[in-house]
C-alpha positions as CSV (number, residue, x, y, z in Angstrom):
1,X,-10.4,4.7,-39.1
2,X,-9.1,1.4,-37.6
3,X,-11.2,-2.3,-37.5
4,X,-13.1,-1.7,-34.4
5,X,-14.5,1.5,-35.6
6,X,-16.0,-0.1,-38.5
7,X,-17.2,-2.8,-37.0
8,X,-18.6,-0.4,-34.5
9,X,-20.6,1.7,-36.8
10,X,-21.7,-1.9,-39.0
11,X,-23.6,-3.1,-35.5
12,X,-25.1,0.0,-35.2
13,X,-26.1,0.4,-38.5
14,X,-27.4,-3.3,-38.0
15,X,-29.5,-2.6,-34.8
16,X,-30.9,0.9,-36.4
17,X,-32.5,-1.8,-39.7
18,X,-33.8,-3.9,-37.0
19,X,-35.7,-1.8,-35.3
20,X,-36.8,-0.3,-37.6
21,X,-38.3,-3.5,-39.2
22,X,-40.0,-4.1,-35.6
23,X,-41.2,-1.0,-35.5
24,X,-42.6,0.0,-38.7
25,X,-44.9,-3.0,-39.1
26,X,-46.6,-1.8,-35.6
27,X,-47.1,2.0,-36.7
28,X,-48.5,0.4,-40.1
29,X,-51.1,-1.6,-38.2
30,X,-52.2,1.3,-35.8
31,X,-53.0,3.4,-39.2
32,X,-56.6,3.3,-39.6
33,X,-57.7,2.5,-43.4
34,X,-58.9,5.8,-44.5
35,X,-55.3,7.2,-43.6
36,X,-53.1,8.2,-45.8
37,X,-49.7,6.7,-47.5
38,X,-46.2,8.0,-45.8
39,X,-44.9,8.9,-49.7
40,X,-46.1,10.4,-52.5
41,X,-46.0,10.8,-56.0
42,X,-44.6,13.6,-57.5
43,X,-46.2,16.1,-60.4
44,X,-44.5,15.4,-63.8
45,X,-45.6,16.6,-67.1
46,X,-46.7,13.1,-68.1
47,X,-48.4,11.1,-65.6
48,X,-49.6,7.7,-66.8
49,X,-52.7,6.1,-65.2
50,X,-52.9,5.2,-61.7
51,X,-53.4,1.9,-60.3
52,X,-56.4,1.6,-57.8
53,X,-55.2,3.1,-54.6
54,X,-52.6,4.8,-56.2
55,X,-51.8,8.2,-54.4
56,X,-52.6,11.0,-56.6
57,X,-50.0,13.5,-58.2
58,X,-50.0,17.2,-56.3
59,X,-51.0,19.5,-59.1
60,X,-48.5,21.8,-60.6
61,X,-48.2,25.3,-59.2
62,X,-49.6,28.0,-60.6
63,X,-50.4,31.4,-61.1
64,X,-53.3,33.1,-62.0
65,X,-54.2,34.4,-65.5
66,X,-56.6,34.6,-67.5
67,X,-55.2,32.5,-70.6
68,X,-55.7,28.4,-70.4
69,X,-52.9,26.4,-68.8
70,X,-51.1,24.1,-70.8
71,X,-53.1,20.7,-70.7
72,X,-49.8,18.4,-69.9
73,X,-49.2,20.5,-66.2
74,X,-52.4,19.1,-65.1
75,X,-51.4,15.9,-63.5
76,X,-55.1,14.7,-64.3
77,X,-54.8,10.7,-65.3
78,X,-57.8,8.4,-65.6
79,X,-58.2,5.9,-63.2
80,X,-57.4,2.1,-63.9
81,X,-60.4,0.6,-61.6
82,X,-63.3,-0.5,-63.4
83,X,-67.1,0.6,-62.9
84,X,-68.7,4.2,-63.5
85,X,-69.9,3.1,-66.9
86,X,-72.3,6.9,-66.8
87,X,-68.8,8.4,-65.9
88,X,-66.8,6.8,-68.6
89,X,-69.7,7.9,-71.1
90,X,-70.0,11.4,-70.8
91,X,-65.8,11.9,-70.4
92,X,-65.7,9.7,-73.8
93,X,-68.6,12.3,-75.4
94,X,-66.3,15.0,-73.7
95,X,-63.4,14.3,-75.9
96,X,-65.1,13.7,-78.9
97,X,-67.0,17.2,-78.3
98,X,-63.8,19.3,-77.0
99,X,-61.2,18.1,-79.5
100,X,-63.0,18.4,-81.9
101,X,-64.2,21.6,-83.8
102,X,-66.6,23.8,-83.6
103,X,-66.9,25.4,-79.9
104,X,-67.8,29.2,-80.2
105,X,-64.9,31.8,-79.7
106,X,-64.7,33.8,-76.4
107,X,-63.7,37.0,-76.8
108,X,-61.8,37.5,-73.9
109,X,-61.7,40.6,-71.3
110,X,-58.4,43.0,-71.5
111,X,-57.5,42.8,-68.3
112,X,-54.8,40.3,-66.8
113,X,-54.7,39.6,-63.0
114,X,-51.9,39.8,-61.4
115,X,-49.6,37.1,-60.3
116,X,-49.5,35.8,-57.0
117,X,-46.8,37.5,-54.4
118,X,-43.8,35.4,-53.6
119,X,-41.8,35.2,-50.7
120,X,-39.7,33.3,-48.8
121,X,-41.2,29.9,-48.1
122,X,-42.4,28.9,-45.0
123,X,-40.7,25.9,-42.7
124,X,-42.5,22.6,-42.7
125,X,-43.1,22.0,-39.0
126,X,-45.9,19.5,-39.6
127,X,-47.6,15.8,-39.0
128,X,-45.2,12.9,-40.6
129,X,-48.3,11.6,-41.8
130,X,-49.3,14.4,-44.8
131,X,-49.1,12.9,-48.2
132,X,-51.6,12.8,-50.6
133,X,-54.4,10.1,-50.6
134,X,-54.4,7.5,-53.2
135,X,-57.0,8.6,-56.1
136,X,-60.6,7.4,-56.0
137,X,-62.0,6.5,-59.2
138,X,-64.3,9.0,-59.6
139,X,-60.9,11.5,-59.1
140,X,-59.6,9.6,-61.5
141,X,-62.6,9.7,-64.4
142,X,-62.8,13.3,-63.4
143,X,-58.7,14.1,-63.9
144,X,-59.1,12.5,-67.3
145,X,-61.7,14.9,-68.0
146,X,-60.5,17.7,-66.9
147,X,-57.6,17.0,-69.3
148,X,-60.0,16.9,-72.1
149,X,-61.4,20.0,-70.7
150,X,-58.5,22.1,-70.7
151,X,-59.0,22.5,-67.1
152,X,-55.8,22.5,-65.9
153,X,-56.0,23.1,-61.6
154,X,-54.8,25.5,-59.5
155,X,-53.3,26.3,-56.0
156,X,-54.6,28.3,-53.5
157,X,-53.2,31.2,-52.7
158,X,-52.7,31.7,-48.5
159,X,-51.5,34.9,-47.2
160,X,-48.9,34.6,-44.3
161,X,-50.3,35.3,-40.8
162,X,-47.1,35.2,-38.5
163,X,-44.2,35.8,-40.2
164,X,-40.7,33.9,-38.7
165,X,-37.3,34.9,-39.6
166,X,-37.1,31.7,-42.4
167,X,-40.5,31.9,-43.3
168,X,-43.7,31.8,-42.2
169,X,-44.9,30.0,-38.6
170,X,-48.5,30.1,-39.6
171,X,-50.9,30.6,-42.6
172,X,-54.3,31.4,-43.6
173,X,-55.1,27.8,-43.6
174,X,-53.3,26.9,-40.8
175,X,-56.0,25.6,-38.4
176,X,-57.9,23.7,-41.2
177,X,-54.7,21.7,-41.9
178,X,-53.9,21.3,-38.2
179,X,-57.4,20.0,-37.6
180,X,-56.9,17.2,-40.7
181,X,-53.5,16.5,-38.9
182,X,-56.0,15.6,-35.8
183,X,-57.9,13.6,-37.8
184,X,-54.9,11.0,-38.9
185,X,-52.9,11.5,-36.1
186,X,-56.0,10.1,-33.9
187,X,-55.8,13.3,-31.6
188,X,-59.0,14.7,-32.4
189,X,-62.4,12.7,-31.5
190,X,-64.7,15.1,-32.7
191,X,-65.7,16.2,-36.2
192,X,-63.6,18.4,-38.6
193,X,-66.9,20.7,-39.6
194,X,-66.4,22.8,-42.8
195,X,-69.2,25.2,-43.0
196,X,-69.5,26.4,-46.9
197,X,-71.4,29.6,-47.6
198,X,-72.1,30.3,-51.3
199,X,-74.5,31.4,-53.9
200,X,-76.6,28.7,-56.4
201,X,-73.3,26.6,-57.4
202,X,-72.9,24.9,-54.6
203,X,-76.6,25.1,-53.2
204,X,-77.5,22.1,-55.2
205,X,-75.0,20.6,-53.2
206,X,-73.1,18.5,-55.6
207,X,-69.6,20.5,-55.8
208,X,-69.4,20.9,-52.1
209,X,-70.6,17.1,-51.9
210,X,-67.7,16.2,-54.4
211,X,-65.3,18.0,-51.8
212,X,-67.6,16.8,-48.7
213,X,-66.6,13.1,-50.1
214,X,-63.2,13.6,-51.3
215,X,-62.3,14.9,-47.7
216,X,-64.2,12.3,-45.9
217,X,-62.0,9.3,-48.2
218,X,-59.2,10.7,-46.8
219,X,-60.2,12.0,-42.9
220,X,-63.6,9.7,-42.4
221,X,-67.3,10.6,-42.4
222,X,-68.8,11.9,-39.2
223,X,-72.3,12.6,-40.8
224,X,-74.5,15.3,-42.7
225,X,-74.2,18.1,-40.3
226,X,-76.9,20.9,-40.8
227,X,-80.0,20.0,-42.7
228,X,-83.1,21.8,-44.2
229,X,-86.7,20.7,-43.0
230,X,-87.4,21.0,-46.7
231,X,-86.1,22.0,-50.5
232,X,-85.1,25.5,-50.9
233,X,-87.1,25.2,-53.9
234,X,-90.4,22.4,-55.3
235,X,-87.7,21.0,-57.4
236,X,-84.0,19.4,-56.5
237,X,-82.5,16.4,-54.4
238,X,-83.4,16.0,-50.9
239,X,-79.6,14.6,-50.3
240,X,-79.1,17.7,-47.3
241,X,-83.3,18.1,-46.6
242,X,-85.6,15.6,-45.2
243,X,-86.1,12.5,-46.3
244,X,-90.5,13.8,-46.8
245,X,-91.9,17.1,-46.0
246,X,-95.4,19.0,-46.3
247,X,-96.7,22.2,-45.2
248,X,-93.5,24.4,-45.3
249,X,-92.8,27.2,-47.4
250,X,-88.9,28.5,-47.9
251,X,-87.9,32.0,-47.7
252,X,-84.1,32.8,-48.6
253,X,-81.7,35.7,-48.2
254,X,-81.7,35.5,-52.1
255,X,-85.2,37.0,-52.7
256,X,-85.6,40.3,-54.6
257,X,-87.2,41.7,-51.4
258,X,-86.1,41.0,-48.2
259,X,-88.5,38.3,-46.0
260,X,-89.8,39.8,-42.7
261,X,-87.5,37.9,-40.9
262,X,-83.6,37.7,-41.1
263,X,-81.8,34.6,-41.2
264,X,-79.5,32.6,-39.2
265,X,-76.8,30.7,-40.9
266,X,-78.3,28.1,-43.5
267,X,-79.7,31.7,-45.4
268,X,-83.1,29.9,-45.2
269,X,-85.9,29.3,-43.1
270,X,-89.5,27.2,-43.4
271,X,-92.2,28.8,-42.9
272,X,-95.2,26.4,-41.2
273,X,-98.3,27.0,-43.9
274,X,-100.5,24.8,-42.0
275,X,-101.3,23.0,-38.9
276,X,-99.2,19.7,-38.5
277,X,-96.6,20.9,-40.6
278,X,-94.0,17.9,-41.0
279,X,-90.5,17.1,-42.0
280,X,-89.1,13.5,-41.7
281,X,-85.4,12.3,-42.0
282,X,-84.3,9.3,-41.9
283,X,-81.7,8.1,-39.1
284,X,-78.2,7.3,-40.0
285,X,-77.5,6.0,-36.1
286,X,-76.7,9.8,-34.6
287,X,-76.6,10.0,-31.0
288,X,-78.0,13.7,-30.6
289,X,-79.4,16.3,-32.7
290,X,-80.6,20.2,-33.0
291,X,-83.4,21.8,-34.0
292,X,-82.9,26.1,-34.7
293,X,-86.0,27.9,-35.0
294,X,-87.9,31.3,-34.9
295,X,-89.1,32.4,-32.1
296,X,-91.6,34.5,-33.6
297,X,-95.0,35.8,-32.2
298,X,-98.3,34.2,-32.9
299,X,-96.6,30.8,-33.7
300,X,-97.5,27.5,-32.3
301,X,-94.5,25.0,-30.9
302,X,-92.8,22.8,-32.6
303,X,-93.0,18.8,-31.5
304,X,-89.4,16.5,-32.5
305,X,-89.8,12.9,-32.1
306,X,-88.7,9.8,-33.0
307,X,-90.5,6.9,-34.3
308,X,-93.7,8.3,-32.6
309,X,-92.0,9.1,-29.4
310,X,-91.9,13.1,-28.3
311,X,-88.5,13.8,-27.1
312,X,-88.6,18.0,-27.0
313,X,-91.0,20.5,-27.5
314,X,-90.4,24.0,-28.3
315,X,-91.6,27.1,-25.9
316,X,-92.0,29.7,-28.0
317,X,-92.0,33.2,-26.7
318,X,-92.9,35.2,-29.1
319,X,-89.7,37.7,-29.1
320,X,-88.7,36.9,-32.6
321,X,-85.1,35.9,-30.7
322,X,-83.3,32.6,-32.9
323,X,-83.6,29.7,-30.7
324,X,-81.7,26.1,-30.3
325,X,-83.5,22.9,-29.1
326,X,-81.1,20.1,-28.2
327,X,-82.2,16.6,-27.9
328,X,-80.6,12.9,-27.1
329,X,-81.8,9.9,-30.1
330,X,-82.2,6.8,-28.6
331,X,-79.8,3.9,-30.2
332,X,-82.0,2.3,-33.0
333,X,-83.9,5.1,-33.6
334,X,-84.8,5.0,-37.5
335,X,-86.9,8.3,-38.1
336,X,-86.8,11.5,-36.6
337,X,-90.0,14.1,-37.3
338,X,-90.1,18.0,-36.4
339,X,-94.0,18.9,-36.9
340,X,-95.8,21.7,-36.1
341,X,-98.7,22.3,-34.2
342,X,-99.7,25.6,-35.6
343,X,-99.6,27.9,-38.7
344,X,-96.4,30.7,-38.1
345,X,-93.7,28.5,-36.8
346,X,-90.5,28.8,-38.1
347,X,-87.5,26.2,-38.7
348,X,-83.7,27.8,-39.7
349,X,-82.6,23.9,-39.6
350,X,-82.0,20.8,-38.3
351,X,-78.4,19.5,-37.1
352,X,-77.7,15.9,-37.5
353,X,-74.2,14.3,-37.0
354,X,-72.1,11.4,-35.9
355,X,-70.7,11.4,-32.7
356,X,-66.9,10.8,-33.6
357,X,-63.7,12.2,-35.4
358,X,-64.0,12.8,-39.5
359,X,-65.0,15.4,-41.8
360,X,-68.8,17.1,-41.9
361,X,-69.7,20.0,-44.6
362,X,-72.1,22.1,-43.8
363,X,-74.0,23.2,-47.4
364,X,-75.0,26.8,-46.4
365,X,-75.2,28.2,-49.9
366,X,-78.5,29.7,-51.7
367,X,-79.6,30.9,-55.4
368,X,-78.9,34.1,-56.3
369,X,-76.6,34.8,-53.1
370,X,-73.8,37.4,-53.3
371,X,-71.9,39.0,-50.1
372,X,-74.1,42.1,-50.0
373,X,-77.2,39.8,-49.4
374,X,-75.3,37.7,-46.6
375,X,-75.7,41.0,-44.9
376,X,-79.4,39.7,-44.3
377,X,-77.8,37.3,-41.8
378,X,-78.9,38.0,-38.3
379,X,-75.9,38.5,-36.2
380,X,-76.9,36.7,-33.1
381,X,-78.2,33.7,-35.0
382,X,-74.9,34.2,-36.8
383,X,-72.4,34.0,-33.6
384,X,-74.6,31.2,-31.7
385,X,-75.0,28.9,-34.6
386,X,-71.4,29.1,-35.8
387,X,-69.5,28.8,-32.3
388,X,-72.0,25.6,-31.9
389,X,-71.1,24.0,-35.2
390,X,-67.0,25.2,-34.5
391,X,-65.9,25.1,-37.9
392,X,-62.2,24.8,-38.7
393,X,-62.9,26.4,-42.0
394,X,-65.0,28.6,-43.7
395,X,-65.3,28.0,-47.2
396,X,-66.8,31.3,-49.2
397,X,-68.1,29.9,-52.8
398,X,-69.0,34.2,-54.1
399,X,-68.2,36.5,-57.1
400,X,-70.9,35.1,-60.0
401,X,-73.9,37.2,-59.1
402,X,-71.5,39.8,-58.1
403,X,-69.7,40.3,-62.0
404,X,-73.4,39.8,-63.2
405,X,-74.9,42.6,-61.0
406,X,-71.4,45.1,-62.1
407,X,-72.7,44.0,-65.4
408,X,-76.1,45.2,-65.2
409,X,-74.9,48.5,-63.4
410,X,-76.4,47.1,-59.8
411,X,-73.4,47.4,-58.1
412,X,-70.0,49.0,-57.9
413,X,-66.4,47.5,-57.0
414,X,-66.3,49.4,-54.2
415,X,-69.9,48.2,-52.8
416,X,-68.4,44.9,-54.0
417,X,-65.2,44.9,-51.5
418,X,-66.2,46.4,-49.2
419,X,-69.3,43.7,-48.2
420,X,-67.5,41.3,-48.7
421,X,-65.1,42.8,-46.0
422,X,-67.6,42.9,-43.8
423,X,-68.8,39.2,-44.4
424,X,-65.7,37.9,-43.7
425,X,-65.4,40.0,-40.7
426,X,-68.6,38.7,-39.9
427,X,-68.2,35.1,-40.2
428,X,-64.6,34.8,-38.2
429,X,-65.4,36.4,-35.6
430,X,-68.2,34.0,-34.5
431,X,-65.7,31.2,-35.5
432,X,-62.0,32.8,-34.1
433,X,-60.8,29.6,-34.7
434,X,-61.5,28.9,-38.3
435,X,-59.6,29.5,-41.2
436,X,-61.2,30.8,-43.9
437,X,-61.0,30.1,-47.6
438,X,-62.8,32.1,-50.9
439,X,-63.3,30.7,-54.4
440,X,-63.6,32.8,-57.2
441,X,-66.5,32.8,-59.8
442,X,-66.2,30.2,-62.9
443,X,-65.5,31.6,-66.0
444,X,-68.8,33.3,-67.5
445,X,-70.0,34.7,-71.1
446,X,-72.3,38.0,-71.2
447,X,-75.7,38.3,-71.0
448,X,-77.8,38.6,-74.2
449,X,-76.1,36.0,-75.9
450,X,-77.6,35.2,-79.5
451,X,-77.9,31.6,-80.5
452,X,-74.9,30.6,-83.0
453,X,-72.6,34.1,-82.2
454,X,-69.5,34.3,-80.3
455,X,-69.4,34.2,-76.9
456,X,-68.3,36.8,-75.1
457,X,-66.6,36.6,-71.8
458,X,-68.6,38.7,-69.2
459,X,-67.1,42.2,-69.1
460,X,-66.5,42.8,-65.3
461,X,-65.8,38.6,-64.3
462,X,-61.9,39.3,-64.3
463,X,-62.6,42.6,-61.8
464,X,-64.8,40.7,-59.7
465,X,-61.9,37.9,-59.1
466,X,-59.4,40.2,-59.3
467,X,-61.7,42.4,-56.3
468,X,-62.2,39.1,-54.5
469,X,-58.8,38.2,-54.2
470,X,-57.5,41.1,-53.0
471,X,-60.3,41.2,-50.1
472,X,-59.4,37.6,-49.1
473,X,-56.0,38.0,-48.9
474,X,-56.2,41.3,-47.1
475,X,-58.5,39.8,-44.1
476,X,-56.3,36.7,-43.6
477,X,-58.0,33.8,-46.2
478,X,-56.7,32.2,-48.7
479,X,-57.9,32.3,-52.3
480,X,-58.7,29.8,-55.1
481,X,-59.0,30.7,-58.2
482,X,-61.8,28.4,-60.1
483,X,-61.5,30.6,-63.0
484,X,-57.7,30.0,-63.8
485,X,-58.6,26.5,-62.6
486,X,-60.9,25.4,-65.2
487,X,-59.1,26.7,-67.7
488,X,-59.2,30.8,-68.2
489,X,-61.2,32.7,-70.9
490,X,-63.4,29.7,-72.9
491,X,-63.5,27.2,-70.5
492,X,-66.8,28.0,-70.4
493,X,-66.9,27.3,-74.2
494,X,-65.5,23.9,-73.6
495,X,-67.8,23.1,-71.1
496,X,-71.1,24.0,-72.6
497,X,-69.5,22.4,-75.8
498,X,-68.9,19.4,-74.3
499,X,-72.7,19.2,-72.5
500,X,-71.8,20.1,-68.9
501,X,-73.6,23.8,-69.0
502,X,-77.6,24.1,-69.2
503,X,-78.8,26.6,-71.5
504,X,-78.6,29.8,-69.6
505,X,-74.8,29.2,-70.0
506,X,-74.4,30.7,-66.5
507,X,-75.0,27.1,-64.7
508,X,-72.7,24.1,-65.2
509,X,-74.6,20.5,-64.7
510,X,-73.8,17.2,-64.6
511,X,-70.1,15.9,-64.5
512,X,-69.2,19.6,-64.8
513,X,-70.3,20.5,-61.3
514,X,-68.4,17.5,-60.3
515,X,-65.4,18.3,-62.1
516,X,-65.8,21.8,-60.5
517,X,-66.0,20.3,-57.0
518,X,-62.7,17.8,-58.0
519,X,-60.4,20.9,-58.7
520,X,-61.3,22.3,-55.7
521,X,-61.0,19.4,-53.0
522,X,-57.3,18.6,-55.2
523,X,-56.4,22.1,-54.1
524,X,-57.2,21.7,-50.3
525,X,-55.3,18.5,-50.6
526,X,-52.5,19.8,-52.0
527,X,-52.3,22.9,-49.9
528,X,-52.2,20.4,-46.9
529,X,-50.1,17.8,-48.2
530,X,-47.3,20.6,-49.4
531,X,-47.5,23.0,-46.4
532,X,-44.2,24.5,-45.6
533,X,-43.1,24.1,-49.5
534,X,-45.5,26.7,-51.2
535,X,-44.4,30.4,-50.8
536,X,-47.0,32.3,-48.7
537,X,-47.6,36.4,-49.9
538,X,-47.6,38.5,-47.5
539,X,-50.3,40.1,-45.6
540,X,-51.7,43.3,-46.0
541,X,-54.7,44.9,-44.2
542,X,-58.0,46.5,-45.3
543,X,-59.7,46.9,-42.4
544,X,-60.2,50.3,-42.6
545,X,-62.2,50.0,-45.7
546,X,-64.7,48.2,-44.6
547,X,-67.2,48.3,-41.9
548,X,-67.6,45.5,-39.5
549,X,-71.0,44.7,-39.8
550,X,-72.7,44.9,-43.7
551,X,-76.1,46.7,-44.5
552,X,-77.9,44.9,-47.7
553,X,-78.1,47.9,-50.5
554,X,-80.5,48.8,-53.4
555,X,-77.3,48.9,-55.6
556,X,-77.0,44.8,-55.4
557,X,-80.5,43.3,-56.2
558,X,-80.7,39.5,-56.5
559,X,-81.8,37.6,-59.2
560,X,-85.2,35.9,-59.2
């Protein structure tokens, strides 16, 4: 090489560090704050504490089985930031409880699931801008635990859709991550909606509202979404109901005996029990909202208004069809009533939302909910409700009552599979352009438990997941394994040990539910920060095993 040639390649190696000192400064300040970091850390097997804002370590992969991970693949750190003191306390008591002895043995079930299927991975081909947010401090409290726990995380699993010759072009998850991409990339100006179905762990609300904020630290907050004009039950938050309700009484798809109406999408509806009937929610500046109700015959209308103004009335027509009343809320508006004028009328829900780009989940899960029951889901109200909300994905939290009902000889793996075939059949497609996500049951002990004797793990949990998985992968979801992910056979154990389960030992509480919702919203993350790196199995269809529509049977009853 002679002297020019150098000092040719030294000028442009010059100009190439100039501009990119002019121009990284000016794609820094375009980043809005919730965005995300352009690096992140990497998983080791000893991660020390994070400093506030610190992005948080991708969680190992793994595969699923039904013994404990080891606690140091985890990635789980406490945070450095100060506050939480109720947070700090019970992951303190946590360890005291869980390394200590004394938790009752599990005796586990035979059966192993399989490993995931590996193939070839898949080719990046996504936004510059994925890495993974820095850790909030409740992430971080709730790592820390974890790691106390034994509850060591998970990845989900996402069957290939359209195979390429080095990979895979597109996976189950696929839109979900493209819509997130939206999101940071400034592209999309209306909200990411996740619509979560499920049975009584997430109908409390506070996994998927874990999730709901973890999601919305990263992407922004574009409001609550769909609401209930009151509790699903006389007890409970009133965090996704109105703000003060009277005269309503629920019906849900989870009753013994089916209500005389079906449902649309919420798997609940509010029955009017006397005149003037009222549900009041307090405004959080949304610029429109919708009321869904029953049309159903002999019922008076229903009046929405704001702050003692009547904006809509409802014509009812008595044809029992599922209905949608849209209505514009003036700026400044502070409280919005739906009341109604007469005994009879019905309210599926109330949608309520910000009118920009960020993340809304939509808590759609009731008690004692399984996939057979979701069958009670009227398929009209279904379609409509879901191609207005438009999620970009479908999150399926199932499988609990399901292994409780095998269990009690209710149900059959077969009846098992094949509604929940038809569910997700169902679901996408009145949402064709969602992706769609199932999370396997949490560990569980059997039934008839005596006070101070072993537990023992619950005898058809592991053929439930196992059934589960298999269905999800089949129809094109992915598949997270909350099982595996908290820890295998006696997580359950640990839990209850360490205070987190009530004492039915089938529902967690506490910083457990939010330790449930944390392994699940580090998973999403992950799986969107490391697409293109993960193998994806291949997929396989069961499409003629199922029906396409579902028929609730005798053999699945729900629990009271």
């Amino acid at each position: 090489m002679t002297v020019p040639d150098v000092s040719r390649g030294l000028r442009r190696a010059w100009l190439l560090a100039v501009l990119a000192g002019a121009l990284l400064p000016g794609c820094e300040s375009r980043t809005p704050p919730h965005r995300f970091p352009l690096t992140t850390t990497p998983a080791t097997d000893s991660v020390p504490p994070p400093e506030p804002g610190a992005a948080r370590p991708a969680p190992v992969e793994t595969t699923a089985s039904t013994q404990p991970a080891s606690v140091g693949a985890t990635s789980a750190e406490p945070s450095s930031e100060a506050g939480a003191p109720s947070v700090r306390s019970a992951s303190a008591e946590a360890e005291r409880t869980v390394t200590g002895a004394g938790a009752p043995p599990v005796v586990p079930a035979s059966a192993n699931l399989p490993a995931p299927v590996r193939h070839t991975p898949r080719p990046a081909g996504r936004s510059a801008f994925r890495a993974l947010p820095p850790t909030t401090e409740r992430a971080g409290h709730l790592h820390a635990l974890a790691t106390r726990l034994q509850a060591p995380g998970s990845t989900v699993e996402e069957p290939c859709l359209e195979p390429a010759d080095t990979g895979c072009a597109r996976s189950a998850l696929a839109p979900f991550f493209a819509a997130l991409d939206g999101l940071l990339e400034g592209t999309s100006k209306a909200p990411t909606v996740v619509a979560a179905f499920g049975n009584s762990l997430i109908a409390g609300d506070r996994i998927v509202d874990v999730v709901r904020d973890e999601l919305a630290a990263g992407f922004g907050n574009a409001g609550r979404g769909v609401l209930l004009v009151d509790r699903m039950a006389p007890y409970g938050g009133r965090s996704r109901t109105a703000a003060v309700s009277n005269g309503w009484q629920p019906r849900t798809l989870g009753e013994l005996h089916a209500p005389p109406h079906p449902f649309g999408i919420t798997g609940v509806y509010h029955l009017a029990t006397e005149n003037r009937a009222r549900g009041r929610f307090k405004l959080e500046g949304e610029p429109r909202g919708t009321l869904w109700w029953k049309d159903v015959k002999g019922a008076g209308r229903l009046v929405v208004s704001v702050d003692g103004t009547v904006l809509a009335r409802t014509e009812p027509q008595g044809d029992g069809a599922s209905r949608t009343t849209s209505f514009d809320l003036p700026a400044g508006a502070k409280w919005l009533d739906v009341t109604a004028e007469g005994k009879g009328a019905i309210v599926q829900g109330v949608v309520l939302q910000q009118d920009a780009s960020g993340i809304v989940l939509d808590m759609l899960g009731v008690p004692s909910a399984d996939a057979t029951l979701y069958a009670r889901l009227e398929e009209d109200a279904l379609k409509a409700q879901l191609q207005q909300r438009d999620p970009k994905l479908l999150l399926f939290f199932l499988g609990g009552n399901e292994s409780k009902r095998l269990e009690w000889k209710r149900t059959d793996l077969p009846t098992v599979r094949q509604d929940l075939t038809a569910l997700l059949r169902r679901a996408r497609a009145a949402a064709p352009g969602s992706a769609c996500l199932v999370v396997g049951p949490m560990d569980a002990v059997q039934d008839g438990h005596a006070k101070g004797k072993p537990l023992t793990q619950r005898p058809f949990l592991e053929a439930a997941i196992q059934a589960e998985r298999e269905v999800a992968l089949a129809e094109g979801c992915g598949f997270f394994n909350l099982y595996t992910a908290m820890g295998g056979a006696g997580s359950l154990a640990r839990f209850h040990q360490a205070g987190f389960m009530h004492e039915d030992l089938v529902h967690p509480r506490g910083q457990g539910l939010d330790l449930l919702g944390q392994l699940v919203s580090d998973a999403l993350l992950a799986g969107w920060a490391n697409e293109g790196a993960v193998p994806a199995p291949a997929l396989t269809s069961s499409r003629e095993d199922a029906p396409a529509g579902g028929e609730a049977r005798q053999t699945a009853e729900a629990v009271p």
